[in-house]
N, C-alpha and C positions, 0 to 999 in steps of 0.2 A: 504494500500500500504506500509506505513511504519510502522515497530515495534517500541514502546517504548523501552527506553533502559531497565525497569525493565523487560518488557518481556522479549528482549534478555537474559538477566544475568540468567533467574529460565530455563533457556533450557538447555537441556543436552544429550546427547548419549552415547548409551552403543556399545564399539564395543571391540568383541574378538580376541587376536590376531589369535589364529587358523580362523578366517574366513578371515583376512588378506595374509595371508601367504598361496600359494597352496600347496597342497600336497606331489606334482613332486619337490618343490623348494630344488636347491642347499645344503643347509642352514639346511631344514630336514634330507637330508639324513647324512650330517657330525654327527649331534645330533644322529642320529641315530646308528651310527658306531664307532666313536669315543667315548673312554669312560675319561671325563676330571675329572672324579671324585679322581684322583691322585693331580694332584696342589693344593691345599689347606691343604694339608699336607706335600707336597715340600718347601712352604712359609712360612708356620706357625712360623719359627724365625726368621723370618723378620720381621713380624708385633707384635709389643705391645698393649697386651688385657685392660691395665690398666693405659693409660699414653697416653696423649694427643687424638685430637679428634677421634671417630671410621672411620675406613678407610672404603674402599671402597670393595666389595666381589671383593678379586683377581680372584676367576675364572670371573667371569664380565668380569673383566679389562683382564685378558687373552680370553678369547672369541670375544670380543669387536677388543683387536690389530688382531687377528686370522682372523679375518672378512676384517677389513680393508688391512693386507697384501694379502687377497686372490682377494678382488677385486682391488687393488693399489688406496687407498686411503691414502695420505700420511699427509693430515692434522687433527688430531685429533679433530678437532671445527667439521671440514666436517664431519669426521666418526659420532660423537655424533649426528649431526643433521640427517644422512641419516638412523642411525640405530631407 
């Protein structure tokens, strides 16, 4: 009836996000159409390669707010936990 906790801890699941995500979804077709391969070369001197911690991929962080303005998610803790 009940698991040990060492058996809990050695479990594990493999899940992909293509079988999360449907095919029709929102979200696909923008990846799709839109091409963001331009911003990280828009940024590039803004961010230093050589001096203090590594940052975070700006397209992320541009995809991530992109996400959160199209569904009106205006808290950034929210967006992080929903994405």
């Amino acid at each position: 009836m009940f698991q040990s906790k060492t058996e809990r801890q050695n479990e594990f699941e493999m899940v992909a996000i293509e079988e999360l995500v449907p095919e029709d979804h929102l979200l696909r077709k923008i990846d799709q159409y839109i091409d963001f391969s331009f911003i990280p070369e828009k940024v590039r001197p803004y961010y230093s390669e050589d001096n203090g911690r590594p940052s975070l991929d700006p397209l992320v962080l541009f995809k991530m707010m992109f996400i959160g303005y199209i569904y009106g998610v205006r808290s950034e803790r929210e967006l992080e936990r929903q994405i």
